[in-house]
C-alpha positions in Angstrom: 98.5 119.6 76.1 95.5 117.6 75.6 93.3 117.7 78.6 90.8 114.9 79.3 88.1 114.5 81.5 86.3 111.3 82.6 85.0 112.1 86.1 84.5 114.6 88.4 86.7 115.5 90.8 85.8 114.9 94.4 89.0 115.8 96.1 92.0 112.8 96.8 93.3 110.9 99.1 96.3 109.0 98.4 99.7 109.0 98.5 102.8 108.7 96.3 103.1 109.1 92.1 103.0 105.4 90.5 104.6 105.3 87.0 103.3 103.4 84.2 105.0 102.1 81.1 104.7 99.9 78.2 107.6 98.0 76.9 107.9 94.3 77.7 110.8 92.8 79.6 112.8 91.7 76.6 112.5 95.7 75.3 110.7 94.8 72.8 107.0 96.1 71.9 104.5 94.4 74.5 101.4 95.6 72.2 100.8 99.0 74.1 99.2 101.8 72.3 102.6 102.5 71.3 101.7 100.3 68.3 98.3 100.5 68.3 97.2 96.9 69.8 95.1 96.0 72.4 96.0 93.2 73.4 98.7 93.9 76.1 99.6 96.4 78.6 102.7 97.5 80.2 102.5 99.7 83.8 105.5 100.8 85.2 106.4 101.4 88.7 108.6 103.1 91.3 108.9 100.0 92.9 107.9 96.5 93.3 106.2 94.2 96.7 108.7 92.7 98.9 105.8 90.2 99.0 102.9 88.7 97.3 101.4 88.1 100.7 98.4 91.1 100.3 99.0 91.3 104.6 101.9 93.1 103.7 100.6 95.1 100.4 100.3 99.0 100.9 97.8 101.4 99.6 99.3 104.1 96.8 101.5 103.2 93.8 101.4 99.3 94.9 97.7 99.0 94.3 97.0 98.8 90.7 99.5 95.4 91.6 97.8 94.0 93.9 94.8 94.5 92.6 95.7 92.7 89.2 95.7 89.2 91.5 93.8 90.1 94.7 90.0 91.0 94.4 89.1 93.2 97.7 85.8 92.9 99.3 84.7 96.2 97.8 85.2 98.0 94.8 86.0 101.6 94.8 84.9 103.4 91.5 87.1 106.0 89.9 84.8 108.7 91.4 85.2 107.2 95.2 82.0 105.9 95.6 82.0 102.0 96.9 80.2 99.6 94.8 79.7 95.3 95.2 82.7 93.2 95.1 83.5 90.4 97.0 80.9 91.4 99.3 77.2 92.3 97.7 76.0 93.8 100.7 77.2 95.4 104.0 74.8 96.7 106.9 76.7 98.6 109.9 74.7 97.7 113.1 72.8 100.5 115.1 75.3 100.9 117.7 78.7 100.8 115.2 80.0 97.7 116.7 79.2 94.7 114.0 79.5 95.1 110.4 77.7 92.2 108.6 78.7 91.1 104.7 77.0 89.2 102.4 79.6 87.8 100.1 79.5 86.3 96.5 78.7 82.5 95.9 80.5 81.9 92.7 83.8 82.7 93.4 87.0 80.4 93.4 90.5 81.2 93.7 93.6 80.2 91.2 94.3 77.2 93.3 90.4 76.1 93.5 89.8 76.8 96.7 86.1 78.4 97.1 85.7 82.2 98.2 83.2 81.9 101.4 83.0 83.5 104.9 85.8 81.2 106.2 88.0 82.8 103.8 87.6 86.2 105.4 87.8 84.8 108.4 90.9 83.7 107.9 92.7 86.6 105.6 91.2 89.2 108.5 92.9 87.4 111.1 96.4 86.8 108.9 96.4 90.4 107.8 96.0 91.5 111.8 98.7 89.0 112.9 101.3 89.5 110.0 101.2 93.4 111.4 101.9 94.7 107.6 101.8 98.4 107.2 97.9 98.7 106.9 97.5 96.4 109.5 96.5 99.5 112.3 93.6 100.1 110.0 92.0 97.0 111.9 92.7 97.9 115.1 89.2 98.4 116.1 88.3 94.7 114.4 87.5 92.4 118.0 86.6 89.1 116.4 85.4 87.6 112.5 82.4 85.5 113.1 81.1 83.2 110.0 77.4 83.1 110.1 77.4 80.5 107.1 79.7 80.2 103.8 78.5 84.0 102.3 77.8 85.7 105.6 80.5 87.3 107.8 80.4 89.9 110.7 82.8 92.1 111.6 82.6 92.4 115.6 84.7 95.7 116.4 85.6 97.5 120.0 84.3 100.7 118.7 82.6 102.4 116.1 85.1 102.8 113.0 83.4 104.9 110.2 87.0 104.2 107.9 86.4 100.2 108.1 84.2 99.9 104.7 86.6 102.3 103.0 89.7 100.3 104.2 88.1 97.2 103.1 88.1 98.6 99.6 91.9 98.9 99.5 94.9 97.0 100.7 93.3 95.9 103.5 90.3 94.0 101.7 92.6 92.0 98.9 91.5 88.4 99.5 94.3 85.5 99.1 93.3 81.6 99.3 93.1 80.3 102.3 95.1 77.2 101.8 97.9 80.0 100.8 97.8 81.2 103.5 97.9 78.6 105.9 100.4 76.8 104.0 102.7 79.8 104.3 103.7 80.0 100.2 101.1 82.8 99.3 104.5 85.7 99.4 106.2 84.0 96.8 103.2 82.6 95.4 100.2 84.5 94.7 96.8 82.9 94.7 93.6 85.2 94.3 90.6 85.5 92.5 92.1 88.9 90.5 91.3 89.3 86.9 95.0 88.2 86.3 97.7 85.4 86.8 101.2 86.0 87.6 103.4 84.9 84.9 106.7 84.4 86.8 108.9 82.6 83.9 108.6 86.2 82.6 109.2 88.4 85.4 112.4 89.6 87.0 112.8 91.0 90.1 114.1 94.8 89.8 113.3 94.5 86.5 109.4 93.9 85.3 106.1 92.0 86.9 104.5 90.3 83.9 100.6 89.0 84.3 98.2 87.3 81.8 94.6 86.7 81.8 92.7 84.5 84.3 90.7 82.8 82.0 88.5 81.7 85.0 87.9 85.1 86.5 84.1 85.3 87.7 84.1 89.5 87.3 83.9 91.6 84.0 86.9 90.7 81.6 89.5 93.4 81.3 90.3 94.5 78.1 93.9 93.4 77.9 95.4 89.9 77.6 98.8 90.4 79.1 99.6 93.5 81.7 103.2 94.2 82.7 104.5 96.2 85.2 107.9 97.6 84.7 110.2 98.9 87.4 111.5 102.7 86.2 112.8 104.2 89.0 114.1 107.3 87.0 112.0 110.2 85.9 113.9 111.3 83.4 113.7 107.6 81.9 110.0 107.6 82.8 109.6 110.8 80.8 112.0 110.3 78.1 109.8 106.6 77.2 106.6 108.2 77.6 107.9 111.2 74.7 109.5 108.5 72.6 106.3 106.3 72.4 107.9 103.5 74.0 105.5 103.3 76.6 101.6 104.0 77.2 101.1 106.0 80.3 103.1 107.6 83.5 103.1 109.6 86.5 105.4 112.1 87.1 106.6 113.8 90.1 107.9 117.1 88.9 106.1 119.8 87.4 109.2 120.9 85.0 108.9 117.2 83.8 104.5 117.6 83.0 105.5 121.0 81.6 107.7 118.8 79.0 104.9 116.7 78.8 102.5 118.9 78.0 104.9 120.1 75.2 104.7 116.4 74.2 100.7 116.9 73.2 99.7 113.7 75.6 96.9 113.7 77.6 96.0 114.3 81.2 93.6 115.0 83.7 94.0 118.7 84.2 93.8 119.9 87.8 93.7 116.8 89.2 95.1 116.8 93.1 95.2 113.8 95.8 97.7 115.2 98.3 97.7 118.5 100.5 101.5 120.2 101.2 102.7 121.8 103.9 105.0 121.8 107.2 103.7 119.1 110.0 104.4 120.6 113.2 105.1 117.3 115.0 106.4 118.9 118.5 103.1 120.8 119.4 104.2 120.3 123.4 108.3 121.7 123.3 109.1 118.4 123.2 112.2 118.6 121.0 111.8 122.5 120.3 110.4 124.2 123.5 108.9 127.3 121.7 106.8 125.8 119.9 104.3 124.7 123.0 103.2 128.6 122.3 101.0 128.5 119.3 102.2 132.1 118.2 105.6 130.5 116.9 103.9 128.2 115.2 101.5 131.1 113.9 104.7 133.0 113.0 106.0 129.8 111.1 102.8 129.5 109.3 101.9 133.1 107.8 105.4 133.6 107.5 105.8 131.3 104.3 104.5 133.0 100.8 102.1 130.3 99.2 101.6 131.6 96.1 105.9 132.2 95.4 106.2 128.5 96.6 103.7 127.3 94.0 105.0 129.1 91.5 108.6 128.3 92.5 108.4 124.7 93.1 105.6 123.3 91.0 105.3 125.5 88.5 102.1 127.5 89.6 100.6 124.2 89.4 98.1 123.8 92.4 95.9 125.3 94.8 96.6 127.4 98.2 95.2 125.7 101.4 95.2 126.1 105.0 93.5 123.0 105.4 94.6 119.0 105.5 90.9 118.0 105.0 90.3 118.1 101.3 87.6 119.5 99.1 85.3 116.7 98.7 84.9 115.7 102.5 82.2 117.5 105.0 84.9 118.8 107.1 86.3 121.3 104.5 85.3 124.8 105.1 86.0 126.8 101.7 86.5 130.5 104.1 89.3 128.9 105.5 92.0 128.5 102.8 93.1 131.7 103.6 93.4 131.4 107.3 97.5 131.6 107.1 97.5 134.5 104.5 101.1 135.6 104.0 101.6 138.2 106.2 105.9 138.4 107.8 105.5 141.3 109.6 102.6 139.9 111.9 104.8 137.0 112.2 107.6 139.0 113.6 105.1 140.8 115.8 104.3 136.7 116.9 107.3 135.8 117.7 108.4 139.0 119.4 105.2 138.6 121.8 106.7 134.5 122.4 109.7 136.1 123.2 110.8 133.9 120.8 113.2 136.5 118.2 115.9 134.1 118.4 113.9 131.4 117.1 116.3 128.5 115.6 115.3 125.8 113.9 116.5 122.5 112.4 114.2 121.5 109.0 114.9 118.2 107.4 115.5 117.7 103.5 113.7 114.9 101.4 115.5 114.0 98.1 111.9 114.1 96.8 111.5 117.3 96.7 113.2 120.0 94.4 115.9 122.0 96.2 113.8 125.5 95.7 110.8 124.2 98.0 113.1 124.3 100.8 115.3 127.1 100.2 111.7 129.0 99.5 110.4 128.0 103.0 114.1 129.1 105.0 114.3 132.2 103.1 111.0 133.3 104.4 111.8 132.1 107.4 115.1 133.8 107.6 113.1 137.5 106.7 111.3 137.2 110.2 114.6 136.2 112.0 114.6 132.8 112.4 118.0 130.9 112.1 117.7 127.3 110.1 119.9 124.9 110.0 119.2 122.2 107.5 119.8 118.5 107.8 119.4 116.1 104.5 118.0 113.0 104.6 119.0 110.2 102.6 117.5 107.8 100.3 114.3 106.2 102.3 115.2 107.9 105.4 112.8 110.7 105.7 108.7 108.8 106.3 110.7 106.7 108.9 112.3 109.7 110.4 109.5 111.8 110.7 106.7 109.2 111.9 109.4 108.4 114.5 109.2 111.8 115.5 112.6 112.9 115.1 112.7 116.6 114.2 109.7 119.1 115.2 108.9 120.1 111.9 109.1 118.9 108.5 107.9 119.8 105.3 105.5 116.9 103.4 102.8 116.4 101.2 100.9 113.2 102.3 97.6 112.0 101.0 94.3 113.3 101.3 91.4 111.4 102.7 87.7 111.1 103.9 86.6 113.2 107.3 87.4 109.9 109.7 90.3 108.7 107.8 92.1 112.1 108.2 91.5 111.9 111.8 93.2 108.3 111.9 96.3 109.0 109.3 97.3 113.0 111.0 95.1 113.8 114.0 94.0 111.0 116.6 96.8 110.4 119.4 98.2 107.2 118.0 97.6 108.5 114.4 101.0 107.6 112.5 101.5 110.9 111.4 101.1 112.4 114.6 104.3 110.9 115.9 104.7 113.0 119.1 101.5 112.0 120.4 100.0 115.7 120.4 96.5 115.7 122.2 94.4 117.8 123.8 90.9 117.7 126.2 88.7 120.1 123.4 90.0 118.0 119.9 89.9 114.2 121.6 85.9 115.5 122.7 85.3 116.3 119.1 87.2 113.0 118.0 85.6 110.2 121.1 81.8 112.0 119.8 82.3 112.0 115.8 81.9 107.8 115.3 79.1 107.4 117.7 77.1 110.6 116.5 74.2 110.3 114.1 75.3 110.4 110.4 73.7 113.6 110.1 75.6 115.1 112.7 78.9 113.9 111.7 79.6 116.7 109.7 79.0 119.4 111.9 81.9 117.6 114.2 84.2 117.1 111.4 84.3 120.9 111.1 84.9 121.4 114.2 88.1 119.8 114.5 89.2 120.9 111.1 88.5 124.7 112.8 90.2 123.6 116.1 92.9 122.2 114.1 93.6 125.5 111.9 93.0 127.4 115.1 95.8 126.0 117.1 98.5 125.6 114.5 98.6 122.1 114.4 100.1 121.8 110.3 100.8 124.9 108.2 99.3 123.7 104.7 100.2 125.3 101.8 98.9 123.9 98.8 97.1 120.8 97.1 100.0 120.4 94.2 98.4 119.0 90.8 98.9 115.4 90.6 100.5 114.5 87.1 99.1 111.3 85.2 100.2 111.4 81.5 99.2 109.1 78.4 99.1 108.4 74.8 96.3 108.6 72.3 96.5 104.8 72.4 95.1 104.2 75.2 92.0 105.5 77.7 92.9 106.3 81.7 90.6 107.1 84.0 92.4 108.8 87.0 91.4 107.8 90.8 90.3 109.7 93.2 91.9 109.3 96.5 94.9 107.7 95.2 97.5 108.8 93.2 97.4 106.1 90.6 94.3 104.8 88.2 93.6 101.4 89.7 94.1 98.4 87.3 90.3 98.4 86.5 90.7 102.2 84.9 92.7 101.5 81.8 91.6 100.4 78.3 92.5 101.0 74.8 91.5 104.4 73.4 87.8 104.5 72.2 86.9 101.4 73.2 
């Protein structure tokens, strides 16, 4: 295994593994590193939009497509830091409630409609009213206001520290206007992106081919043509990636990087985005009445053996946690990764003082995961007593099932991200990860003071609710799994934090 490093870790935040590729539609070479050209690049995916309308884009594996059309307001760098765009400048008013941008001049999209502040105007308002899947991101967002053509504000009903960082992702892609408002931009792209979509040489199911914008007002990317093609299967992924038929890929399994690292291609060693662990949606007995008593969930939590999961289920390959906040934000508190330290015979003492010895539980199985992670968690669970039953989910069914709060717990791993935007995604009442609705008087004072404190006391609050939060039981975390991102010596990746995928500004042929 060749291990590369092009930044420094700060910690991750996003979600799901995107795999990239390089062979053209036709199977034939698409100049990938494969052959040692420059002049194209093929990215493959584990799926493709249902629309071209950036309203309904998501954040994750979908990005890097976007992206290639759609310019968002603010660039996020590989290392997570925010830097110009669309926007050159952004002030956040004293009180939290306007955000003002200052917006490029010298922009047009593919259809020659100019970038200006009635553009944003009018792509904030469509995202809102489309209600695509980020769309709850802008749920603080009262009113756009155009000052003139390169000046917008953002007036919002509360203070929102997430907004700029939203703004820099699926949520910020800008789309013409006259798109828009004629209602062709889904099947019709138009954006100011570095690239075109060439749609006499894509195929749904099959591959999304792009070429150059020669009008594009940013920094030239290095390739002429970018595909994306649709590989589903890992073991194709892998098999391709061996072979040299493509340039770069993401893998989910850790026996399939462990065959990759036998390969001699490169990675980012140690590299994590996501946290894994059990949610512990019913925090009230809603659906399980023990667990209103924090001791079963206790129980649950120091019941499970970490390190044996690790090793079991992802090769050793990642890092024990007790803590859904990750490394690089203010909340994280370094003493308390070992707050749920195995321990089974304090957690029969738990349950015995719950009264709860006859504990039986129903846990949900995702396809996504390998077999052992589960039967690791219910064998531990079945030393201290506890009875599971297990239920499989099928195909697609599990996100759905668990953000409509279906079972009481379920095992994940979900994305890791900044101090507010953890509190948004897992914590806050209407949070879509806290499906049940959990709350309580102590957290929602820690959560109503954080986005109207001063910025130097924001992270004092943030680690109090991450304590409150390991206190009472809310997840049981067990590990930030390594992220696995795999590529040729043809070609140069630099990996993303907070997001499981290199955006489509982060690849370039090898020394160049």
């Amino acid at each position: 295994m060749r291990v590369t490093r092009f930044i420094t870790l700060a910690g991750a935040t996003a979600a799901t593994a995107l795999v990239l590729a390089s062979c053209s539609a036709d199977g034939t070479d698409s100049g990938g590193s494969a052959e040692g050209s420059s002049s194209a690049l093929t990215i493959g995916s584990l799926q493709e939009p249902t629309s071209w309308d950036p309203a309904q884009a998501n954040e994750g594996h979908l990005a890097p497509i976007y992206q290639a059309l759609y310019d968002p307001l603010i660039k996020r760098e590989p290392d997570g830091t925010l830097s110009p765009m669309l926007a050159t400048e952004w002030e956040t008013s004293e009180d939290g409630l306007s955000l003002r941008f200052t917006l490029r001049t010298d922009v047009t999209f593919s259809d020659g409609t100019p970038f200006n502040a009635e553009a944003v105007k009018v792509n904030m308002e469509h995202f809102v009213e489309a209600n695509g899947p980020m769309a709850g991101n802008y749920s603080t967002v009262d009113s756009v206001e155009v000052v003139d053509d390169e000046t917008v504000v953002f007036h919002l009903s509360s203070p929102d520290p997430e907004l700029i960082y939203s703004l820099s992702n699926a949520g910020g892609y800008m789309a013409s206007p006259a798109a828009i408002e004629d209602g062709t931009v889904g099947d019709d792209p138009v954006g100011s992106g570095p690239y075109l979509l060439d749609k006499s040489s894509s195929v749904v199911g099959s591959n999304i081919s792009y070429e150059r914008n020669p009008d594009y007002w940013g920094e030239e990317l290095p390739y002429d043509e970018v595909e994306f093609k649709i590989l589903t299967d890992e073991t194709a992924r892998l098999n391709a990636l061996t072979s040299g038929q493509i340039d770069v890929a993401s893998l989910n399994r850790a026996a399939s990087a462990v065959q990759a690292d036998g390969a001699g291609l490169n990675t980012e060693a140690d590299f994590s985005v996501n946290w894994g662990g059990l949610l512990f949606f019913d925090r009230s007995g809603e659906l399980q009445p023990e667990f209103e008593d924090p001791r079963v969930r206790e129980a649950l939590a120091i019941a499970i053996d970490s390190d044996a999961l690790i090793e079991a289920g992802w090769e050793g390959r990642g890092n024990e946690t007790a803590q859904v906040w990750g490394s690089d934000t203010e909340a994280y508190d370094e003493s308390l990764d070992d707050a749920y330290a195995y321990d089974p015979e304090r957690a029969s003492e738990l349950l015995a003082e719950a009264g709860a010895e006859d504990l039986s539980i129903t846990l949900p199985l995702s396809p996504v995961f390998e077999p052992v992670v589960y039967d690791a968690i219910i064998q531990n669970w079945q030393d201290i007593g506890v009875t599971v039953e297990r239920h499989q989910w099928g195909p697609g069914e599990a996100i759905p099932s668990m953000q409509q709060g279906e079972f009481p717990v379920a095992f994940m791993t979900l994305a890791q991200r900044s101090d507010w935007g953890t509190v948004k995604f897992l914590i806050a009442e209407d949070a879509p990860w806290n499906s049940l609705e959990s709350t309580d008087p102590e957290l929602q004072e820690l959560i109503d003071a954080y986005p109207t404190a001063p910025e130097d006391e924001q992270p004092e609050i943030a680690r109090a609710m991450n304590e409150w939060i390991v206190d009472n039981f809310w997840f049981a975390p067990i590990m930030h799994p390594d992220t696995f991102i795999y590529w040729s010596d043809g070609v140069d990746v630099e990996v993303q934090v907070q997001q499981a995928v290199p955006s489509i500004y982060n690849y370039a042929p090898s020394g160049s």
